[in-house]
N, C-alpha and C positions, 0 to 999 in steps of 0.2 A: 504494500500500500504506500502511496505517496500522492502528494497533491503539488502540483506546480501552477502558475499563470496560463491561463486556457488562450489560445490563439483564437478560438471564434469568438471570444467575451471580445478583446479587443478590438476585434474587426469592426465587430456587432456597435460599438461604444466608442469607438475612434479614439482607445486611449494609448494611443502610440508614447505614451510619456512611461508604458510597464517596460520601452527595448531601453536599458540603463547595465552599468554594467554587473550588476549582480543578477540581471537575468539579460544574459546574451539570445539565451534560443527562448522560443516560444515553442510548444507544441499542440498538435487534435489530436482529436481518439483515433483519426487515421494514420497517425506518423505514428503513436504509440503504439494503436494494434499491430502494423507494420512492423514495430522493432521486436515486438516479443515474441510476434508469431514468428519469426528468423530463430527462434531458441525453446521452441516449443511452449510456449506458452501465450495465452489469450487474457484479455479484459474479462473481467466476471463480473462488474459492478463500477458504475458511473455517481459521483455524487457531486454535484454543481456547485461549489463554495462562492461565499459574496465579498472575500479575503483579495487584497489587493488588486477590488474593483470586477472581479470576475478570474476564478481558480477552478481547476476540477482535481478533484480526488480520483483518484483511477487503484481500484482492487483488482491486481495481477493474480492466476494461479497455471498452474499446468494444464494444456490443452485436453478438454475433455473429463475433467478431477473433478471440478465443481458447477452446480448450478450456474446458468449464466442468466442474472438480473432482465427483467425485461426493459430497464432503463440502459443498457447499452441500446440496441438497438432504436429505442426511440432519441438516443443522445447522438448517434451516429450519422442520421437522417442528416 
């Protein structure tokens, strides 16, 4: 589990004042699901944080192990 600065919040919110340098990359659930499924594993759970104007929390597990939330898919859209 980790939560970073959500790159659709910013888009969404035009607050380009989050690229500084303690946060170089921005990331989506698509670059995220992209890196993990490279390592066998998937997103199982999305949770939207209102933390440094728009965050998401992203719950990793091994592909096919656990339930997967039906807020991924509606966050993916």
């Amino acid at each position: 589990m980790f939560e970073d600065p959500y790159l659709g919040d910013v888009i969404e919110k035009t607050s380009y004042d989050q690229f500084y340098d303690e946060h170089v990359f921005l990331f989506s659930v698509a670059s995220i699901s992209y890196l993990f499924e490279q390592h066998g594993m998937e997103i199982i759970d999305l949770e939207p944080q209102e933390t440094h104007g728009g965050s998401m929390r992203y719950v990793i597990g091994l592909k096919g192990a656990h339930h997967v939330s039906p807020n991924v898919a509606a966050l993916s859209e």
